[in-house]
C-alpha positions as protocol buffer text, in pm:
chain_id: "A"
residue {
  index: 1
  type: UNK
  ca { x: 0 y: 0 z: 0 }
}
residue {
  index: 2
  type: UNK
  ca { x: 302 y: 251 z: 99 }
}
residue {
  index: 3
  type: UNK
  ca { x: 456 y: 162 z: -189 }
}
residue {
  index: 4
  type: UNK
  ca { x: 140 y: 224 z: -401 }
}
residue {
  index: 5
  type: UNK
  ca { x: 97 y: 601 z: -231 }
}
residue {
  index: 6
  type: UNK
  ca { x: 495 y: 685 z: -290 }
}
residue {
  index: 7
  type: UNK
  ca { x: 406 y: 590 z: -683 }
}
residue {
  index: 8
  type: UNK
  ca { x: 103 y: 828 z: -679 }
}
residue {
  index: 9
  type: UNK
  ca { x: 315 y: 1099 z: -525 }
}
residue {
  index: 10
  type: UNK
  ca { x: 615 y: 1078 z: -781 }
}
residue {
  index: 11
  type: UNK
  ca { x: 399 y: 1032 z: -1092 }
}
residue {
  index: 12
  type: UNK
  ca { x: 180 y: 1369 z: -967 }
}
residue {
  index: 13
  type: UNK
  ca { x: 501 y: 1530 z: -898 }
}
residue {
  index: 14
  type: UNK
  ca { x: 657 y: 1459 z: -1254 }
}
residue {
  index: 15
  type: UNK
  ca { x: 347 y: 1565 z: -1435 }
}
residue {
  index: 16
  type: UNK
  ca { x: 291 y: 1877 z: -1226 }
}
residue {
  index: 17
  type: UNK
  ca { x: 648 y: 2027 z: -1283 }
}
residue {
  index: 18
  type: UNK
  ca { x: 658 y: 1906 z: -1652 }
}
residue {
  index: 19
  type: UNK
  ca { x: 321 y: 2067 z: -1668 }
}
residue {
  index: 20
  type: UNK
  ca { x: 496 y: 2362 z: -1482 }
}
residue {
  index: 21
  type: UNK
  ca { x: 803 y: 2369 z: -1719 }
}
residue {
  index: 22
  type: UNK
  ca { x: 601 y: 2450 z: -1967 }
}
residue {
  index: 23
  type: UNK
  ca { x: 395 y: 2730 z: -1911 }
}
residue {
  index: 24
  type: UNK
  ca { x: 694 y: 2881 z: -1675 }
}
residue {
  index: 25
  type: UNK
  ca { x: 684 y: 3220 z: -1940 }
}
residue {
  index: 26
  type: UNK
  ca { x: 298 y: 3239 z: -1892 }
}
residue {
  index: 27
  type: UNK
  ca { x: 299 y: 3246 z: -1512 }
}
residue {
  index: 28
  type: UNK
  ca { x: 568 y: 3462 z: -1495 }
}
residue {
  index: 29
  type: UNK
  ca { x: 397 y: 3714 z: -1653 }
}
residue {
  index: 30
  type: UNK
  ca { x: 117 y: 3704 z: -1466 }
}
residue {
  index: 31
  type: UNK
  ca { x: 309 y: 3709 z: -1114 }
}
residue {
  index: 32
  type: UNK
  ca { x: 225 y: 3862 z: -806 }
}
residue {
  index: 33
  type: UNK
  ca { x: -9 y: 3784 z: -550 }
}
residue {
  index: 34
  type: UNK
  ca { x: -417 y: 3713 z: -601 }
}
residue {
  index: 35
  type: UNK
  ca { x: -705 y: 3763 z: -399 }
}
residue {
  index: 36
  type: UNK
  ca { x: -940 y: 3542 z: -580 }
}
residue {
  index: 37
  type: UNK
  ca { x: -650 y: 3255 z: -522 }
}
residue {
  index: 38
  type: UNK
  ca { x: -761 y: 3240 z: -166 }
}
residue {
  index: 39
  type: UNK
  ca { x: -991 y: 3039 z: -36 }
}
residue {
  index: 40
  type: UNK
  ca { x: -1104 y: 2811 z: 318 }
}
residue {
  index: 41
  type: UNK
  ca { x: -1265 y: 2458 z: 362 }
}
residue {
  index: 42
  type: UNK
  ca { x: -1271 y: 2182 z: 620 }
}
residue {
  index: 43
  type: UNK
  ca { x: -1439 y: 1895 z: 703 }
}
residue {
  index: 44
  type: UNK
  ca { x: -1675 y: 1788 z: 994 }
}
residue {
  index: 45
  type: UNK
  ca { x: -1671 y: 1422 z: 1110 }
}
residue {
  index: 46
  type: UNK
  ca { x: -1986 y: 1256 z: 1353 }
}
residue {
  index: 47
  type: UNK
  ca { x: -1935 y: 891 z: 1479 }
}
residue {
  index: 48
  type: UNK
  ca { x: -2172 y: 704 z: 1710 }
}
residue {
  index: 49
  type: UNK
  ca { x: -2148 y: 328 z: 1815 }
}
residue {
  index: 50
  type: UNK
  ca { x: -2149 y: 73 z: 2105 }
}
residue {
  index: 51
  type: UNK
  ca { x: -2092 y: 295 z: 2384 }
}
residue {
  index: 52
  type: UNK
  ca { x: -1889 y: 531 z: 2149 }
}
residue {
  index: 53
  type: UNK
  ca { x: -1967 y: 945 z: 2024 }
}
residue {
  index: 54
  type: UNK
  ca { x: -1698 y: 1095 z: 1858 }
}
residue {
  index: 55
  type: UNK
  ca { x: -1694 y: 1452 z: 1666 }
}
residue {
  index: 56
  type: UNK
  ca { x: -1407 y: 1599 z: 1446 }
}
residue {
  index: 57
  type: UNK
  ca { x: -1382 y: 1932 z: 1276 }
}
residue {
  index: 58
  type: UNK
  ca { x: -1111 y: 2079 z: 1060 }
}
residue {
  index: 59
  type: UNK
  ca { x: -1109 y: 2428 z: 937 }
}
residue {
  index: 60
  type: UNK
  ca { x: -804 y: 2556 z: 666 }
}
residue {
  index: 61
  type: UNK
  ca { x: -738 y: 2873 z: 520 }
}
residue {
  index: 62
  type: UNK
  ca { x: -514 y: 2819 z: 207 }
}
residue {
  index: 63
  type: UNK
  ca { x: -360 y: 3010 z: -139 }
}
residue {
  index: 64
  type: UNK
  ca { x: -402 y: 2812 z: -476 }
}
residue {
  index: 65
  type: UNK
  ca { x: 8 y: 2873 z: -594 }
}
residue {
  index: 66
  type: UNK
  ca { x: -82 y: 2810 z: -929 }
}
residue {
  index: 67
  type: UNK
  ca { x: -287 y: 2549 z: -1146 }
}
residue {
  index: 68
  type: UNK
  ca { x: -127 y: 2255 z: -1024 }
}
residue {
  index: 69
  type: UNK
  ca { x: -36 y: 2320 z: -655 }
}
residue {
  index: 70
  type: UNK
  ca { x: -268 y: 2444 z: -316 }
}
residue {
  index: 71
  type: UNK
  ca { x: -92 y: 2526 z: 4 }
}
residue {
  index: 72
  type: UNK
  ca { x: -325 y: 2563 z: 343 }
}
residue {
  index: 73
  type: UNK
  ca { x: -243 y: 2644 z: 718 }
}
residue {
  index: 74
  type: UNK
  ca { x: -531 y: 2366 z: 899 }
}
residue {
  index: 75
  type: UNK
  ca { x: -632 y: 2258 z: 1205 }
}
residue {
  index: 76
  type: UNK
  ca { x: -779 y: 1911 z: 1358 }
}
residue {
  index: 77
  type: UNK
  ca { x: -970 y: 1881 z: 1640 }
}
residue {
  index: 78
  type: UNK
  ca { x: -1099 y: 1542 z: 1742 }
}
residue {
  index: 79
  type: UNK
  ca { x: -1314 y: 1407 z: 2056 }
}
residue {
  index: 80
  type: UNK
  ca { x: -1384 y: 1072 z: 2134 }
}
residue {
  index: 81
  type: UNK
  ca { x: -1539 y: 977 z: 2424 }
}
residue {
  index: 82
  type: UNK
  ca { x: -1647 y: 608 z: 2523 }
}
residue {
  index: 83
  type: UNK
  ca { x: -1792 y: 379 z: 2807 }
}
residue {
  index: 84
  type: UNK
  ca { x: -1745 y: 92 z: 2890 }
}
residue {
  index: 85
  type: UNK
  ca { x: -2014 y: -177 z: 2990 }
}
residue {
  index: 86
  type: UNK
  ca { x: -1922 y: -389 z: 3208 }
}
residue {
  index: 87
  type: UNK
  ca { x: -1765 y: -131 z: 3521 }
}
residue {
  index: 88
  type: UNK
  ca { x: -1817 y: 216 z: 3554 }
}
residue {
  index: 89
  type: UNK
  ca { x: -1476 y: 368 z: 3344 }
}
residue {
  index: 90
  type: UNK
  ca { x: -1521 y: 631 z: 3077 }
}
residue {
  index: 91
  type: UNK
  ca { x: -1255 y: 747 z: 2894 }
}
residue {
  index: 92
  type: UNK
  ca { x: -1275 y: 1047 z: 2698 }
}
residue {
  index: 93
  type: UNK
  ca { x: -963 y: 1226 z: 2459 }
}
residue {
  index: 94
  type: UNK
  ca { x: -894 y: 1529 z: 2281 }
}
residue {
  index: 95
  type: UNK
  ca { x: -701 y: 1613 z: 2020 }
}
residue {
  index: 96
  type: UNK
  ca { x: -602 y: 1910 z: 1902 }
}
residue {
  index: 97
  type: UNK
  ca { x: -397 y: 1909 z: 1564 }
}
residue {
  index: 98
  type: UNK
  ca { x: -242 y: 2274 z: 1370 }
}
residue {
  index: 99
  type: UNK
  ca { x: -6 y: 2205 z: 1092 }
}
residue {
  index: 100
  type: UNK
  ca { x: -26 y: 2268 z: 723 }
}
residue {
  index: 101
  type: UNK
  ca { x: -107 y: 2096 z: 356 }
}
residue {
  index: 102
  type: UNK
  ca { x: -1 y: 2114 z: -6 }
}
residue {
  index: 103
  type: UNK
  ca { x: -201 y: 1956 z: -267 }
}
residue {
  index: 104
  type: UNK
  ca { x: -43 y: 1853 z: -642 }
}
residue {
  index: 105
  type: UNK
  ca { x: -336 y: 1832 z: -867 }
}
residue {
  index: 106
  type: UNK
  ca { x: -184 y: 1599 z: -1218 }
}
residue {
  index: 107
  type: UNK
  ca { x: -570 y: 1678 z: -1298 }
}
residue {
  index: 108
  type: UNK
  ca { x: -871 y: 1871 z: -1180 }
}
residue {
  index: 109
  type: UNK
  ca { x: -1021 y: 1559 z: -1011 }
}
residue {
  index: 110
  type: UNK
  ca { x: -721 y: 1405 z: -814 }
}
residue {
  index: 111
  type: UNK
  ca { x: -486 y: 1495 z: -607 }
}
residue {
  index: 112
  type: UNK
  ca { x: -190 y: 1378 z: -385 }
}
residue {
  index: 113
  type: UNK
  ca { x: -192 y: 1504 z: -32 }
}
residue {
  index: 114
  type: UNK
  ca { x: 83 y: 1571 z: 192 }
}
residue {
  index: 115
  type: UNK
  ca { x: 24 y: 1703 z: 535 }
}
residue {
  index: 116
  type: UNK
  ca { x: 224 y: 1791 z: 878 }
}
residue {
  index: 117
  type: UNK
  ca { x: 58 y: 1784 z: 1165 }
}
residue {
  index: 118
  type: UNK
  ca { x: 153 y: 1852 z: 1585 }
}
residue {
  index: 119
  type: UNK
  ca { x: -86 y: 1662 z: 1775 }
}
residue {
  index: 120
  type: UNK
  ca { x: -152 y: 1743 z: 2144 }
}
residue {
  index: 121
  type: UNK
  ca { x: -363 y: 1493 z: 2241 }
}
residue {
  index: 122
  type: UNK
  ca { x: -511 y: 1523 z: 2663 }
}
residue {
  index: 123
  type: UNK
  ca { x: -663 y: 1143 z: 2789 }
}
residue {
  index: 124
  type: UNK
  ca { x: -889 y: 1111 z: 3079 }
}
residue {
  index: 125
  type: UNK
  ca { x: -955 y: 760 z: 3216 }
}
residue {
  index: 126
  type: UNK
  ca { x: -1316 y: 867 z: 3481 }
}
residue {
  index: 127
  type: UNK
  ca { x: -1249 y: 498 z: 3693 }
}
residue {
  index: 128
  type: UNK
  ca { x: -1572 y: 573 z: 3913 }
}
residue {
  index: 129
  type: UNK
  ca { x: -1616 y: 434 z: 4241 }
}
residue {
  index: 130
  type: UNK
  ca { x: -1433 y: 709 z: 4445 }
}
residue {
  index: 131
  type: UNK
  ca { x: -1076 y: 624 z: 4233 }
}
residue {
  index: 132
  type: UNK
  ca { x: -918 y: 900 z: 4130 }
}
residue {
  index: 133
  type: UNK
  ca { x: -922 y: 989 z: 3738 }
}
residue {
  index: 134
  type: UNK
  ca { x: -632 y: 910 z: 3525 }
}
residue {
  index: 135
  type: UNK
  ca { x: -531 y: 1192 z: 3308 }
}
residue {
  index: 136
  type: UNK
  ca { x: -215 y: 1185 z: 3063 }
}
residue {
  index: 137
  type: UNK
  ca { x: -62 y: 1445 z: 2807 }
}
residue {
  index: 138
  type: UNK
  ca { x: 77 y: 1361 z: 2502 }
}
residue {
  index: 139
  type: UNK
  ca { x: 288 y: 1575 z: 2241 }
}
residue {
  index: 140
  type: UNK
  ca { x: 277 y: 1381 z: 1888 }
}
residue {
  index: 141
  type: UNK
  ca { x: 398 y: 1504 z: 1531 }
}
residue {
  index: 142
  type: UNK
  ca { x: 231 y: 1326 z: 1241 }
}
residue {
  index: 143
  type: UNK
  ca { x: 333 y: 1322 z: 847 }
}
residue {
  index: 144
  type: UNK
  ca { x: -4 y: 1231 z: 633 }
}
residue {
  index: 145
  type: UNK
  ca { x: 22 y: 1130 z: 331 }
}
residue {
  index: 146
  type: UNK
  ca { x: -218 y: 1030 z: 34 }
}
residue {
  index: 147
  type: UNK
  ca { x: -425 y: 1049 z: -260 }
}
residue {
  index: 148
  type: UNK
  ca { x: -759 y: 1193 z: -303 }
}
residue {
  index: 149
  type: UNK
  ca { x: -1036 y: 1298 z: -536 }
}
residue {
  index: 150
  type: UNK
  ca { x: -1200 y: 1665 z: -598 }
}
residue {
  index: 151
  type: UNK
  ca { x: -1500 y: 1715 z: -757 }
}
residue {
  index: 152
  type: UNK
  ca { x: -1383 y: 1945 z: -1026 }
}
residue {
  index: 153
  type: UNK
  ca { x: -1118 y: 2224 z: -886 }
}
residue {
  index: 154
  type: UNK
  ca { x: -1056 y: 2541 z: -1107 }
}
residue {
  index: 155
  type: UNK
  ca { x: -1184 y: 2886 z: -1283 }
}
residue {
  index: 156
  type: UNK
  ca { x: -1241 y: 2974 z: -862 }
}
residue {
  index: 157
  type: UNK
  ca { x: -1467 y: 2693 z: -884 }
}
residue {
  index: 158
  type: UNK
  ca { x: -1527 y: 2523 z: -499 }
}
residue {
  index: 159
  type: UNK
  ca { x: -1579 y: 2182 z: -473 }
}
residue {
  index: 160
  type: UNK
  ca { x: -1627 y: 1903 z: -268 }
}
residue {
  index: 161
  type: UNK
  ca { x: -1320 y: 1628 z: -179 }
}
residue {
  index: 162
  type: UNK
  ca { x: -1268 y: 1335 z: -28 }
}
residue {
  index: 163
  type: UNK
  ca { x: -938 y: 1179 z: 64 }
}
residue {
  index: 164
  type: UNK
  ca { x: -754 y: 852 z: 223 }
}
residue {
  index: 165
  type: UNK
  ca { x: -418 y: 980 z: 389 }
}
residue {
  index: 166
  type: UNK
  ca { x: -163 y: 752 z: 638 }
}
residue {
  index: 167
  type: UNK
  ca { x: 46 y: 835 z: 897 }
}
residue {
  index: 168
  type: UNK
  ca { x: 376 y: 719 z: 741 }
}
residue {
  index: 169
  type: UNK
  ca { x: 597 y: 837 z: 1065 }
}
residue {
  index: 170
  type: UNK
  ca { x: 420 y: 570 z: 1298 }
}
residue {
  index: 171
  type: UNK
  ca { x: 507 y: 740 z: 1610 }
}
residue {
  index: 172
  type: UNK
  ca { x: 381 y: 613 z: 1952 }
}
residue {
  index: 173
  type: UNK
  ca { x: 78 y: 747 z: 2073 }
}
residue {
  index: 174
  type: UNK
  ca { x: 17 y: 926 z: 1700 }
}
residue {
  index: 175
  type: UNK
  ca { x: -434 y: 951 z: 1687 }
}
residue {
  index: 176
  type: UNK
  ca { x: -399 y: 688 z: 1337 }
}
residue {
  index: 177
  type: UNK
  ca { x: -185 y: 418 z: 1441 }
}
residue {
  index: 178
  type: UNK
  ca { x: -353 y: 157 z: 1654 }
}
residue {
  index: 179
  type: UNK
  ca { x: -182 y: -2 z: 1948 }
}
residue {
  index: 180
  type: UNK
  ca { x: 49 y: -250 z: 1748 }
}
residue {
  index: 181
  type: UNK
  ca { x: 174 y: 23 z: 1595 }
}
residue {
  index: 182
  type: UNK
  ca { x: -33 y: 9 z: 1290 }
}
residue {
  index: 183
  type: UNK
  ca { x: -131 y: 281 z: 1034 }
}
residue {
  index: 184
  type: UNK
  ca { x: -510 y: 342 z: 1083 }
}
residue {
  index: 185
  type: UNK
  ca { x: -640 y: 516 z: 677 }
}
residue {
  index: 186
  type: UNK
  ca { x: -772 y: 864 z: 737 }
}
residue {
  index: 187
  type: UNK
  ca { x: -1057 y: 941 z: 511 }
}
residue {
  index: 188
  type: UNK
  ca { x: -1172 y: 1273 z: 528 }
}
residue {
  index: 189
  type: UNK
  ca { x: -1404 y: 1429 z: 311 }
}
residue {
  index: 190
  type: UNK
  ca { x: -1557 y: 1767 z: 297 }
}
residue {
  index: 191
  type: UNK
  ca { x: -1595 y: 2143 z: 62 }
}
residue {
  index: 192
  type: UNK
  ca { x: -1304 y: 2341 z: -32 }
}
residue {
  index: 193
  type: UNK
  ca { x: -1455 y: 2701 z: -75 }
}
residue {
  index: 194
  type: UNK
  ca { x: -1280 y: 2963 z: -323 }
}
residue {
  index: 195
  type: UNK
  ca { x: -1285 y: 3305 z: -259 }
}
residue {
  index: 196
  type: UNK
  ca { x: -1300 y: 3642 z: -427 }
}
residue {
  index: 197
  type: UNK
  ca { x: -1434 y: 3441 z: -718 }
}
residue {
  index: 198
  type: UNK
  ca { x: -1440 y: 3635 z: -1006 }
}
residue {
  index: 199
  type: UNK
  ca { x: -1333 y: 3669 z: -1388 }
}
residue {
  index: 200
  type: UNK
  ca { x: -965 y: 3734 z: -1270 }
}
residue {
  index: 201
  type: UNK
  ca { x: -895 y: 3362 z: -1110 }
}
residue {
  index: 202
  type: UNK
  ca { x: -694 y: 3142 z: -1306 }
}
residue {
  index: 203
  type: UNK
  ca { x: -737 y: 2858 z: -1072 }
}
């Protein structure tokens, strides 16, 4: 599979700067910075199961560099909170994620993904029964990588996305590796917004 997401990443990489290459004169010209290459979007995750509620939101604010390329400034926040049935323990975490994105778009419908994020993450283990809580603090830096798929991105067009991205450092204690030290798939999907639209973005 890792092997599979490096390929994506190279072949995107190769036709975006080939792409680039060519039309270096053209964006030269044009230079400078853009208003209508602005734009926001996030996503907003709901989970419920057995005993389980957890909620997710994450907001960016980003710059479309030029056809091929988006950089964004984001941040993740995640809360989980589950029960379990048999005793009286709850346990409940929070994560709170800022870091930053660039997207290399070969075409208007995909995308490779690469992403750096700084988790702090805060667990809370509520024991019940007069025991004291457990609480723990946790300081985790995450490198997500992967492909994804827009719904039509250009001419200050928003869209909606969805995308599969993996934790490829595999840190302890990192939110998407599981407890054998696993890489958990992200999907996230949700609306990337463009603003100033107008007659002037080339994006």
């Amino acid at each position: 599979m890792k092997k599979r997401i490096v390929l994506f990443f190279a072949i995107s990489a190769f036709v975006t700067f080939h792409t680039n290459a060519q039309t270096k004169d053209e964006e030269e010209s044009k230079g400078g910075f853009k208003k209508e290459n602005l734009f926001v979007g996030g996503n907003v995750a709901l989970g419920f199961g057995s005993g389980t509620t957890s909620f997710g939101l994450g907001p960016y604010f980003g710059y479309s560099i030029n056809k091929y390329i988006d950089a964004a400034i984001s941040i993740n926040y995640n809360y989980v909170s589950q029960r379990d049935y048999y005793t009286p323990t709850k346990y409940r975490q929070s994560i709170i994620g800022p870091g930053a994105f660039v997207r290399i778009f070969p075409v208007k419908f995909l995308f490779a993904q690469a992403q750096f994020e700084q988790n702090f993450i805060q667990q809370k283990i509520i024991y019940g029964g007069g025991v004291p809580d457990d609480k723990q603090h946790v300081n985790v830096s995450s490198f997500l990588i992967g492909p994804g798929y827009a719904s039509g991105r250009g001419e200050g067009k928003s869209f909606y996305y969805i995308s599969v991205l993996f934790d490829v450092l595999k840190k302890p204690n990192s939110p998407y590796v599981d407890n054998y030290g696993r890489i958990n798939p992200i999907i996230r999907a949700g609306f990337n917004i463009a603003l100033f639209q107008g007659k002037g973005n080339n994006n």
